[in-house]
VOVO-911457 format. One record per atom (N, C-alpha, C): x, y negated, z negated. Coordinates in steps of 0.05 Angstrom, whole numbers, plus 5000, padded with zeros to 4 digits. Atoms other than C-alpha are relative to their C-alpha. Layout:
N
XYZ/...
//
This chain:
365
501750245000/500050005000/501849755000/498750384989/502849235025/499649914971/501450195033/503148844960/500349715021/500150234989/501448124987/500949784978/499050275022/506047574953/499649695017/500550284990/505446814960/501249854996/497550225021/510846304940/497949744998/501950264999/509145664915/500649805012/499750144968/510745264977/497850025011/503349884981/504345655010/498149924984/501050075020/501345444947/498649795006/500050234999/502144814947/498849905029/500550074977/501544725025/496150005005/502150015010/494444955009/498349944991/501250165011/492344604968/500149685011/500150284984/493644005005/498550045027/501650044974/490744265069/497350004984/503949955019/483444365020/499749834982/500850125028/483443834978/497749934993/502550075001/476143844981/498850274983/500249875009/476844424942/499349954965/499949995037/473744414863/499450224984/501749805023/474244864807/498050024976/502350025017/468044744775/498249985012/502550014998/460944814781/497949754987/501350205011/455744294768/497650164972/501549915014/451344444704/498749754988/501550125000/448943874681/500949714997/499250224988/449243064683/501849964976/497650065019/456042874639/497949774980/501550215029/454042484569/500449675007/499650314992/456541794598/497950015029/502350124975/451841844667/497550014981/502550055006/446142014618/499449774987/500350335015/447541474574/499049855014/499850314989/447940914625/497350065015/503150014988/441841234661/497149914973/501750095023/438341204595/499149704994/499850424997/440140464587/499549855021/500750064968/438940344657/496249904996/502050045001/431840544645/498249804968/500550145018/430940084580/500549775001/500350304993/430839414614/497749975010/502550114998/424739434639/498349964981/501350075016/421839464573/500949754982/499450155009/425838954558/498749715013/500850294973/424338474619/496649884985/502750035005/416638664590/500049814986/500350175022/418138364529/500149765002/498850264997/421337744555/496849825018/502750134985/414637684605/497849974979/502749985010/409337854554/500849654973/499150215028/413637244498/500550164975/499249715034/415237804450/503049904994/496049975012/422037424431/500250014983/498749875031/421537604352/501150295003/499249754991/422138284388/503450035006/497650074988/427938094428/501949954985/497650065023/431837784366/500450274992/500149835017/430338424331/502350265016/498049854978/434338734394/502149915001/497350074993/439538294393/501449974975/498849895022/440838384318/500950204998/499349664998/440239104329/502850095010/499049974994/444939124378/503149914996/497750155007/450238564352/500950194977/500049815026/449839104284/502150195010/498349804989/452139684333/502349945011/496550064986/457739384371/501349844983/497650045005/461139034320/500150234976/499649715018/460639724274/502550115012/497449834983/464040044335/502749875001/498250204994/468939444334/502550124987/498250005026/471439534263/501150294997/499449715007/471140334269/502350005023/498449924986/475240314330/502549884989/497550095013/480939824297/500050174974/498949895036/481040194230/500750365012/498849824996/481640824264/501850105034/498249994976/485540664323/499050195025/501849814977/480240994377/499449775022/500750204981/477640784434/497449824996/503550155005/471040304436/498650045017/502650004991/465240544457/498149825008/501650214987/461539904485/497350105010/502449914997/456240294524/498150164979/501749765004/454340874474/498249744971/501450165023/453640294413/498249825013/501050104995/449939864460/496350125005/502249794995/445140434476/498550074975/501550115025/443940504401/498449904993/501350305009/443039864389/497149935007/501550074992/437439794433/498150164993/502149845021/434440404404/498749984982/501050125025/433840144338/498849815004/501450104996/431839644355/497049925016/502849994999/426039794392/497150134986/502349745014/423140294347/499649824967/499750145016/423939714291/496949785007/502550244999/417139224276/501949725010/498350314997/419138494307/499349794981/502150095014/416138304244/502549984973/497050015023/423538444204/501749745002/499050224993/427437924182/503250085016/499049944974/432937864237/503150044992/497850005011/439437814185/499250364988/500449775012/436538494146/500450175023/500349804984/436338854213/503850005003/497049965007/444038594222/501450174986/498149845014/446738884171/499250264994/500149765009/442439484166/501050245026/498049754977/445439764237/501949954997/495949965004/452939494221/499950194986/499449845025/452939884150/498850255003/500949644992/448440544178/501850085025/498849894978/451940564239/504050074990/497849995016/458940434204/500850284982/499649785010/457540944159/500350235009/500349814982/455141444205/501950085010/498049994990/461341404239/500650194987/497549815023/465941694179/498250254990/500549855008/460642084154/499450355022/500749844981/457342484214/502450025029/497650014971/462442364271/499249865024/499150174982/460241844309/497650175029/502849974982/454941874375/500650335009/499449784981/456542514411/500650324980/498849795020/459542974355/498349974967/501949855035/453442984296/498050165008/502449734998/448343534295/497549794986/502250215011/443342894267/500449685018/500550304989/440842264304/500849774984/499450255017/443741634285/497649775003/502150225001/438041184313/498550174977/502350025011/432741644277/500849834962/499150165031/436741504204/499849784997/499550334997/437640764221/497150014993/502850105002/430640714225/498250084977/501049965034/428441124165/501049784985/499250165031/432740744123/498649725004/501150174995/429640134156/497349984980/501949925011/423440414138/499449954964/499349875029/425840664062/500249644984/499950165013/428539974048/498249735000/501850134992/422339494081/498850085014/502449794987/417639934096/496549745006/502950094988/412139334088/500449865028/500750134978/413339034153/499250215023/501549704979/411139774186/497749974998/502249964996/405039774204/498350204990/499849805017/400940214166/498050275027/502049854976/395540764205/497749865005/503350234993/390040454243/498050185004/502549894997/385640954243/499450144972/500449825020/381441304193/499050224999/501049634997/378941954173/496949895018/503349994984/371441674188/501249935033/499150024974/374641474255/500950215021/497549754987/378842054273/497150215003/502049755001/371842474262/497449915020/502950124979/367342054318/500950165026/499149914972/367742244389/502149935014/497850074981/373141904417/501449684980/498950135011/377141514367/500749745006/498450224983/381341084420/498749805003/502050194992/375240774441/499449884981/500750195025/373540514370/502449845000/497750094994/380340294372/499449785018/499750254971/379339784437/498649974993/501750165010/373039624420/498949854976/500050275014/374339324352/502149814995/497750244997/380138904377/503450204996/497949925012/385439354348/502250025027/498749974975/389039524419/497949755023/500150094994/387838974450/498549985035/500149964984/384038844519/500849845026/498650274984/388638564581/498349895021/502250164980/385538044631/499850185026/500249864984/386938514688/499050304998/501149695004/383739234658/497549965014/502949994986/376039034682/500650085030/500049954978/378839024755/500950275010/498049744990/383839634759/497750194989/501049725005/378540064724/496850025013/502949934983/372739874767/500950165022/499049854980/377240044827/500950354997/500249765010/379040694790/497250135012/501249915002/372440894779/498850015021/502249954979/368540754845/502350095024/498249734985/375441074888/500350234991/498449735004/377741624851/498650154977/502549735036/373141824779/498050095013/503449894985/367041804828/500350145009/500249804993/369142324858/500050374990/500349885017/370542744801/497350054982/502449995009/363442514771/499949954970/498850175034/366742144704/500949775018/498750285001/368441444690/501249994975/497650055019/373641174654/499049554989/500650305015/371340544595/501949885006/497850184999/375239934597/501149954981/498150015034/381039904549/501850175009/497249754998/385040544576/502149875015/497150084978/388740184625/501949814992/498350225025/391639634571/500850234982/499249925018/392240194518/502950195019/497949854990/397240554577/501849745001/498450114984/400139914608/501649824966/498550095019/400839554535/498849984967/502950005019/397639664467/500849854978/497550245018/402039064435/499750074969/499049855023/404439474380/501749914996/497550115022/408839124331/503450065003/497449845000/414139634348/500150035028/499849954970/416939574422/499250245014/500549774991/417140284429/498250095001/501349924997/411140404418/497649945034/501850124982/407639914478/500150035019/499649954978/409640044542/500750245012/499849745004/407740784550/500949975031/500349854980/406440814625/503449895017/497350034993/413840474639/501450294995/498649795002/415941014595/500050235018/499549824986/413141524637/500849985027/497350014979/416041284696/502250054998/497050035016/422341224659/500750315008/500349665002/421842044645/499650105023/499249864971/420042254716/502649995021/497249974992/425842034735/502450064990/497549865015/430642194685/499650275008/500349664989/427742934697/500250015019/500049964984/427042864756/503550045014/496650024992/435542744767/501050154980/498149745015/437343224708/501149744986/500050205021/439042604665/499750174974/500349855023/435942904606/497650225012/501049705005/432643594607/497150004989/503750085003/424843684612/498550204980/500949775017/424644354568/499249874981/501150015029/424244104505/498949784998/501650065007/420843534509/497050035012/502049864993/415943794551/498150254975/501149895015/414444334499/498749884976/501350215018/413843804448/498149985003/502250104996/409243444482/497350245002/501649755003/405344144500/498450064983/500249845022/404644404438/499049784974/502650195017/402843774398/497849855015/501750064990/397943504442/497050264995/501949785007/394844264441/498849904975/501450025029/393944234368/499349804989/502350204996/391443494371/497350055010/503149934988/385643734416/498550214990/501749825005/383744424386/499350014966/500649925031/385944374312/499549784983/500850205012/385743724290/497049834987/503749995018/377543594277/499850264993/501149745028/377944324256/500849904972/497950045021/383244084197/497049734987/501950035010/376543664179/497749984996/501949864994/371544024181/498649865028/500350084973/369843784251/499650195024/501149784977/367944094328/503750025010/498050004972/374244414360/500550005025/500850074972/376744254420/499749745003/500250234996/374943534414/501849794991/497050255000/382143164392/500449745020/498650164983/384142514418/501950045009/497350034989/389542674456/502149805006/498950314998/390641974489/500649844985/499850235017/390441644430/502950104982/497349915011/395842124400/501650045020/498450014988/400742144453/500449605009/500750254984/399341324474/500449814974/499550245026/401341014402/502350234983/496749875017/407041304349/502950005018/496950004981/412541244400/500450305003/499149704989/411241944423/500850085030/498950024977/412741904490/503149885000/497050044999/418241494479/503050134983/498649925017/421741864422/500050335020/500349684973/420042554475/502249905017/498149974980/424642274529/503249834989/498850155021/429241794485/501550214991/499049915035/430642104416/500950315005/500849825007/428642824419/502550185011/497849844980/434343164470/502749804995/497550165011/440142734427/502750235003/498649815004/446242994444/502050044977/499849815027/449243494392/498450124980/502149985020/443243634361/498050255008/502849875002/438844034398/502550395011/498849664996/440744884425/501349975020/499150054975/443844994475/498950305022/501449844982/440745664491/497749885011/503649954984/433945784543/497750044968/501949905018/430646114477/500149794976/499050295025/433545524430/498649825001/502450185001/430345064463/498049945001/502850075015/424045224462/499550114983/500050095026/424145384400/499749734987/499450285003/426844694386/497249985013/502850204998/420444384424/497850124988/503149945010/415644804402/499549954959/500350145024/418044614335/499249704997/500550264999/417843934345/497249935000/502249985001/411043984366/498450064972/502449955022/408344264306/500349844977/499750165020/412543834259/498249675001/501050244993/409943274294/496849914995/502850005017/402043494276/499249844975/501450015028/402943544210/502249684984/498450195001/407242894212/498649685008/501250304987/404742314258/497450114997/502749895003/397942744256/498249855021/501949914977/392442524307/500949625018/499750244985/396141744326/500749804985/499750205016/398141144304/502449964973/497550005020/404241314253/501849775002/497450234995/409140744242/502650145007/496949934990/414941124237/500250405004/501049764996/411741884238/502650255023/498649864984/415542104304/503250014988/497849974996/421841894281/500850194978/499849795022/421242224215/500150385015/500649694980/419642884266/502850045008/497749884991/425942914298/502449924967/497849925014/430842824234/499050304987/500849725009/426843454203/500350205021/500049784982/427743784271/502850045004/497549965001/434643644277/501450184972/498849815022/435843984208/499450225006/500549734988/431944604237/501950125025/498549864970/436044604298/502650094987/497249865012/442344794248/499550264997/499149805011/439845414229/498950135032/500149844973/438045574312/501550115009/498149875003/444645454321/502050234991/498849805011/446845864272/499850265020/500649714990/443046424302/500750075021/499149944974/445346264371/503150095006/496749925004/452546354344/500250255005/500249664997/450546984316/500650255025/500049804974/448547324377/501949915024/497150094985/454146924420/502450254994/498049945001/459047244382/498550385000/500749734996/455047964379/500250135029/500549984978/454347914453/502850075013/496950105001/461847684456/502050294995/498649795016/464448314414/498550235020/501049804976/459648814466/501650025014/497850004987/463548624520/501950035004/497549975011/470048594486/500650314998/499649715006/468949354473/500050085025/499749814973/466949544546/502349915010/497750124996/472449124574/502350174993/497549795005/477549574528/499250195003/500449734991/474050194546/500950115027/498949964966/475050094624/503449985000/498050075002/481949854612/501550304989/498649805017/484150434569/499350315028/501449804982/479650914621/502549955024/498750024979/484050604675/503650055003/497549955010/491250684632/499550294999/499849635000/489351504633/501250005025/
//
């Protein structure tokens, strides 16, 4: 038998005639394209703000954010690293939108320098903690001036009528915009009439803005633009919050008026997915990297937990800070997924390892 040798001249020569040649495969979008796509898509809710006059909002963003980058400033000189500019900016804007514009604008300062600061030394900084740094920021927000949160706007007698939402818009609470009468007549006599439903007036303000105290919460149907395209480019990953959404929406519609004494089947859905910042904390928050599985079976796990934490959490709408509370409790669950995904990693790992020396030893006879 020819043994075929190659010097490295031919090597080399080779590699220069192919340099279109890569050893790697694509799997999924690197943590710096998601970022900047992420932030990409969080100017339009900013632009909103600037159009609708929301600039106590806006301060509350540019506190937020002045908090995170000079955190990153001080952590990068004290520990001689590089500076992060985009990932603290990305933050920043986090916290600050999931923040009432209702805080005073020095308290928000210093509560993302000194959480984010800390976070650093404690957890390791954006990329390397198994826990969200916005959701903490914002508890503690919460923990230390909790009255400028908004409290729940709905009540039990509310939550137990036919359609909640609608009480909601029609006693002022979500607001109704000057342009809803027109878009939902045109709705209804193109496209519901055909179906043989109409749609009240109020849904198309409670999608486009339901001027909720807390940025994140108001400008759902941006968000879901936002999200078809992040999924849609592999940005961030549609499993798990897809299951989220799934799986608490389910048990808004079937179990939620069971849970008092009520008809199942009849949940607001809209009204719980379209207020708490659940949509936005779904494509946002929820798929933080380091935090969630990394297996197929991990992750949904992971969403289908999320989902249920999120029930018995933000419960049928309207939570001030509900969702965010959802994902730091889910992120502590996702440690012991990991765990398990170790487990069977390394069980899987050690299988192999054995056939591998069986063929090997089979092939030394």
């Amino acid at each position: 038998m020819k043994t075929l040798t190659v010097n490295k001249a031919e090597i080399q020569n080779y590699i220069k005639n192919h340099e279109n040649l890569r050893p790697f495969c694509y799997f999924s979008s690197s943590a710096t394209a998601s970022t900047l796509a992420c932030l990409f898509f969080l100017i339009p809710q900013i632009v909103m703000l600037y159009l609708t006059k929301s600039f106590s909002a806006l301060y509350i963003l540019g506190s937020s954010v002045a908090g995170t980058l000079l955190s990153e400033a001080v952590n990068s000189l004290l520990r001689k690293k590089r500076f992060y500019g985009i990932t603290s900016l990305f933050q920043g804007l986090l916290i600050g939108m999931l923040l009432p514009s209702t805080m005073s604008f020095a308290a928000v300062f210093f509560l993302t320098f000194f959480s984010s600061l800390i976070f650093s030394y404690t957890f390791g900084g954006y990329s390397h903690s198994w826990i969200n740094p916005v959701a903490v920021a914002v508890v503690l927000a919460w923990i230390f001036d909790f009255k400028d949160f908004p409290a729940f706007l709905i009540s039990e007698e509310q939550l137990m009528s036919h359609n909640p939402s609608l009480l909601l818009i029609q006693n002022g609470t979500f607001p109704i915009l000057p342009f809803d009468t027109k878009i939902t007549t045109f709705l209804n006599e193109n496209i519901f009439s055909f179906l043989g439903i109409s749609v009240p007036e109020g849904y198309v303000s409670l999608f486009w803005d339901n001027s909720s105290v807390i940025p994140a919460f108001r400008f759902n149907f941006i968000t879901l633009i936002s999200s078809a395209v992040l999924f849609a480019f592999d940005f961030v990953s549609i499993l798990v919050p897809a299951c989220y959404v799934a799986v608490y929406s389910f048990l808004v519609f079937f179990v939620s008026k069971f849970v008092y004494s009520g008809i199942p089947g009849s949940g607001d859905v809209i009204l719980a997915l379209l207020s708490s910042g659940t949509l936005f904390c779904a494509v946002f928050l929820i798929s933080w990297i380091g935090t969630t599985p990394v297996s197929l079976a991990g992750k949904i796990c992971y969403g289908l937990s999320a989902g249920i934490i999120a029930f018995f959490i933000v419960g049928c709408g309207t939570s001030p800070v509900g969702s965010v509370f959802t994902i730091i409790l889910l992120n502590i669950m996702s440690l012991f997924y990991q765990q398990i995904e170790d487990y069977f990693l390394r069980k899987r790992l050690h299988s192999l390892l054995r056939k591998e020396i069986s063929v090997v030893s089979e092939v030394k006879k």
